[in-house]
C-alpha positions in Angstrom: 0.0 0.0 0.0 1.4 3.7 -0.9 0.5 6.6 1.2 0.1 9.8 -1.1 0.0 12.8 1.1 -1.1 15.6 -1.7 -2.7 19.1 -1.1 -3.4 22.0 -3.6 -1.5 25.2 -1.9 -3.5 27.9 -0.4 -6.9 28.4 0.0 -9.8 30.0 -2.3 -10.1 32.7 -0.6 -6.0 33.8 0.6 -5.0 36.9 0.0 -2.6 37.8 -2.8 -2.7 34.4 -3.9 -4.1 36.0 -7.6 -3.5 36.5 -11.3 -3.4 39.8 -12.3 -7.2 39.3 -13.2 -8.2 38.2 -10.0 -8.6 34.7 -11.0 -7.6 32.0 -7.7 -4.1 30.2 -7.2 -6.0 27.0 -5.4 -8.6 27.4 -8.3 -5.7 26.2 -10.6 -4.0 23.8 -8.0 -7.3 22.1 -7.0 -7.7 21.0 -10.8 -4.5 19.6 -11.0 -5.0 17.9 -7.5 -8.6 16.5 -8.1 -7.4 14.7 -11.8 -4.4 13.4 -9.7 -6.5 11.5 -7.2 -9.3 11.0 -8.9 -6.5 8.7 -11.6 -5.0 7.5 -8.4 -8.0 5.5 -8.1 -7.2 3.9 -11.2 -3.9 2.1 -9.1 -4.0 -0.9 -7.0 -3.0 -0.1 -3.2 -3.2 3.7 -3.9 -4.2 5.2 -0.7 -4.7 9.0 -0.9 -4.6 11.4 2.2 -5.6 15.0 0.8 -4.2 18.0 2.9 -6.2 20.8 1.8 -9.7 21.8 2.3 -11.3 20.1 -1.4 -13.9 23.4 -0.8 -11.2 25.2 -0.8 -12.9 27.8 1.5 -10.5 26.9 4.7 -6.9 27.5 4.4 -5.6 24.6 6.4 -2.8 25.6 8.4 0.5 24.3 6.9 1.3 22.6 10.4 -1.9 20.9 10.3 -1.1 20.0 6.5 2.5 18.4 7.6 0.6 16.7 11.3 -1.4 15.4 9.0 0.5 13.7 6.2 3.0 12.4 9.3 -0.3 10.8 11.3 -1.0 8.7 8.2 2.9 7.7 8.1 2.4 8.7 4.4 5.2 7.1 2.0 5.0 10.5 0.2 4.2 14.0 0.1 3.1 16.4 -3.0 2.3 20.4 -2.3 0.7 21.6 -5.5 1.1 25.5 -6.5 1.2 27.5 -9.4 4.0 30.9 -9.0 3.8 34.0 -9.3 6.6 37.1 -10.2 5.3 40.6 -9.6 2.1 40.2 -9.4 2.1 41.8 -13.1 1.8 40.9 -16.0 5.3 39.8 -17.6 6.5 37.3 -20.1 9.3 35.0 -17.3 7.6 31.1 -17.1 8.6 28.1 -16.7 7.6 25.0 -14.5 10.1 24.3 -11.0 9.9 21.6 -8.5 11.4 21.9 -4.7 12.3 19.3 -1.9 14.0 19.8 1.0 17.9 21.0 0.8 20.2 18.1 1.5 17.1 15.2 1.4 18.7 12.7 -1.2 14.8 11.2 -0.8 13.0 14.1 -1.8 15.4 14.5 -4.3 14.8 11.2 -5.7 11.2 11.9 -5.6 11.4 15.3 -7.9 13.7 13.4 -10.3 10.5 11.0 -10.7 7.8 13.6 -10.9 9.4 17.0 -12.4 9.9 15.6 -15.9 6.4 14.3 -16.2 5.0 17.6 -14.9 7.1 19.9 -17.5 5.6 17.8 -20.4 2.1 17.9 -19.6 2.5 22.0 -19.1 4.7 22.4 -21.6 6.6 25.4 -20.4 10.2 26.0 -19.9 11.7 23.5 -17.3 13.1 25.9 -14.3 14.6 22.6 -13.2 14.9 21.0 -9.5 15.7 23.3 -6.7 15.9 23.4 -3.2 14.2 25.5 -0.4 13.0 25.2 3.1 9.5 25.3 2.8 7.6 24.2 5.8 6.1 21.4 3.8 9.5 20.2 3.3 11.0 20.6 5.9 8.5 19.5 8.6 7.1 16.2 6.9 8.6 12.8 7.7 8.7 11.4 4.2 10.1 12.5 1.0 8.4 16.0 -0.1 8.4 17.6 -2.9 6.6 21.3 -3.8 5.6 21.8 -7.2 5.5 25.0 -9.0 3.5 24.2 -12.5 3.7 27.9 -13.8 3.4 31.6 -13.4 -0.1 32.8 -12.4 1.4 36.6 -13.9 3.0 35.1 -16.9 1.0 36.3 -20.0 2.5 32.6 -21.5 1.9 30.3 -18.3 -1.5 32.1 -17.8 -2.8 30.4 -21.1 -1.9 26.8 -20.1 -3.4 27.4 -16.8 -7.2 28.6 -18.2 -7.1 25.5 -20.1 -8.6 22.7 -18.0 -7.5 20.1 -20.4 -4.0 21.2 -19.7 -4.9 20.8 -16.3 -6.7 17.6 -15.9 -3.4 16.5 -18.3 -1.1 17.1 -16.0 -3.9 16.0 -12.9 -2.8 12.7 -15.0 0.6 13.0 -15.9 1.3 13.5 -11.8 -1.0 10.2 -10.7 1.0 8.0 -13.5 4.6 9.7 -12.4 3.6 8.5 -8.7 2.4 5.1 -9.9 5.4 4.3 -11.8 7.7 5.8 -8.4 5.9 3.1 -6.5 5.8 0.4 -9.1 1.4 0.8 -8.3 -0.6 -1.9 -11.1 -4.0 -0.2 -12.7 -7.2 -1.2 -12.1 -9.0 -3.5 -14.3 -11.8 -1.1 -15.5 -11.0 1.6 -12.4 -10.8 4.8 -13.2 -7.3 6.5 -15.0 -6.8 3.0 -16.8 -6.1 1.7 -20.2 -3.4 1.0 -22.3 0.0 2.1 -21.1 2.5 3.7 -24.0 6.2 5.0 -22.9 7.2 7.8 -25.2 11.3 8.3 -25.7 11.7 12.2 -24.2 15.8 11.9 -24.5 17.8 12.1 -28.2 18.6 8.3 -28.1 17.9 5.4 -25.7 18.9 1.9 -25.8 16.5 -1.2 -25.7 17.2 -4.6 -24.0 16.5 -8.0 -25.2 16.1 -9.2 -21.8 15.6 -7.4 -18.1 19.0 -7.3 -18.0 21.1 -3.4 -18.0 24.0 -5.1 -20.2 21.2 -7.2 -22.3 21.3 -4.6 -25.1 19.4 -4.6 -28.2 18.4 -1.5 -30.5 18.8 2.4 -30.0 15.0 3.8 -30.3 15.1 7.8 -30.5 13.5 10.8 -29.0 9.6 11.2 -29.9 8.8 7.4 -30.7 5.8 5.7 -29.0 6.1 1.7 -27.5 3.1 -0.1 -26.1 3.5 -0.9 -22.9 3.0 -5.3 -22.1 4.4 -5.2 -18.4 4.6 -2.5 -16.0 7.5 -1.0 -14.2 9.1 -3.4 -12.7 12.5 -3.0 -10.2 16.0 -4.3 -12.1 19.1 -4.5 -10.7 18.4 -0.8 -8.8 16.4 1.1 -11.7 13.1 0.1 -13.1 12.1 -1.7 -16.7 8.8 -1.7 -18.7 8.6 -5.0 -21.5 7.2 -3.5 -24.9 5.1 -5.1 -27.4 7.9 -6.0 -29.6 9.3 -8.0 -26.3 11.9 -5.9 -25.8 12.5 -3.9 -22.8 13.1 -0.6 -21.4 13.8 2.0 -18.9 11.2 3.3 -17.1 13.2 6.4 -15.6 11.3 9.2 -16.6 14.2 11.3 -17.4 14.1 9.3 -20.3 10.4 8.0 -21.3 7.2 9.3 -20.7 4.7 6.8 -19.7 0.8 7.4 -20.1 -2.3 6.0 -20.8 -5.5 6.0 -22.8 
């Protein structure tokens, strides 16, 4: 069983947490959030614990977010925001994800998520940083804080009013945490169907067998496999086995998995 500790930042009604047109930060966090669970319940043994208000009409208290996440002894921990500049309109974007300075976990953890997150956007990756956020720093499991864009980016601003950007990326997060925990889908639940890994690097070798030093053929950056087994744990990385019977890594530094 995975515990998924995952809140959308803020509340509906926090101050200065706007677009320049008065439009609400947890308005575009609680869409992202509410796809991600809502595909989570696609996955076997994926227990979610949800540290917001889903109203969003309370601003739960970030200790009360981290007591919370710690009670459950939750395997993981997502805070979902969007960013924000000036508070003006501007053209700077890009999509960031935090953990905790000197947490090799939480560092693991962003390496698994970021990627998937800066597809689905499709903004400038601001990469991996570091900060200490009370979400990071108080929770007992690896944390990670997720900036998807800038609410005062006139370029950001455009994925963000897109809900099917949104509910993509809602996505995009659930499979990136399924595939960190190795979780099987559903037969007929809910976020399931066929799994596909796309190549997201220049080049990328293939394997005959689950086996690192197996190799077989080079595949290259924007080809699509169908996925036959899911990610499975080799010799301290992970594998998918593709139709052709071949297999492949499942970091997503280098393939994008998804479903449809």
């Amino acid at each position: 069983m995975a515990i998924i500790a995952i809140g959308a930042g803020h509340g509906l009604n926090t101050p200065g947490k706007r677009t320049p047109a008065g439009e609400r930060e947890w308005s575009f966090n609680n869409k992202v959030v509410s796809a991600t669970i809502n595909y989570l319940g696609g996955y076997e043994n994926a227990n979610v614990v949800r540290l917001d208000d889903p109203t969003g009409n309370t601003d739960i208290p970030l200790t009360t977010r981290t007591n919370a996440a710690n009670n459950a002894n939750a395997d993981i921990l997502v805070s979902y925001h969007h960013n924000a500049n000036t508070g003006q309109w501007g053209t700077w974007t890009g999509t960031e994800t935090y953990h905790y300075p000197g947490s090799s976990s939480g560092n693991t953890l962003a390496r698994a998520i970021h990627p998937s997150i800066v597809t689905a956007m499709g903004l400038r990756d601001r990469g991996i940083k570091t900060a200490n956020f009370h979400m990071l720093r108080e929770s007992q499991m690896p944390a990670i804080l997720i900036e998807g864009g800038f609410m005062d980016s006139t370029i950001d601003i455009v994925k963000m009013r897109n809900d099917a950007v949104m509910e993509n990326t809602g996505k995009a997060l659930a499979d990136s945490i399924a595939s960190y925990f190795g979780l099987q889908r559903k037969d007929g639940g809910g976020g399931t169907g066929q799994g596909y890994v796309e190549i997201v690097t220049d080049s990328l070798w293939t394997y005959n067998t689950a086996d690192w030093n197996d190799r077989a053929v080079v595949v290259n950056r924007g080809e699509v496999f169908t996925v036959i087994r899911d990610r499975f744990p080799v010799d301290g990385g992970y594998m998918y086995q593709i139709k052709s019977g071949l297999y492949i890594t499942a970091n997503p530094n280098y393939v994008r998995y998804y479903t449809k």
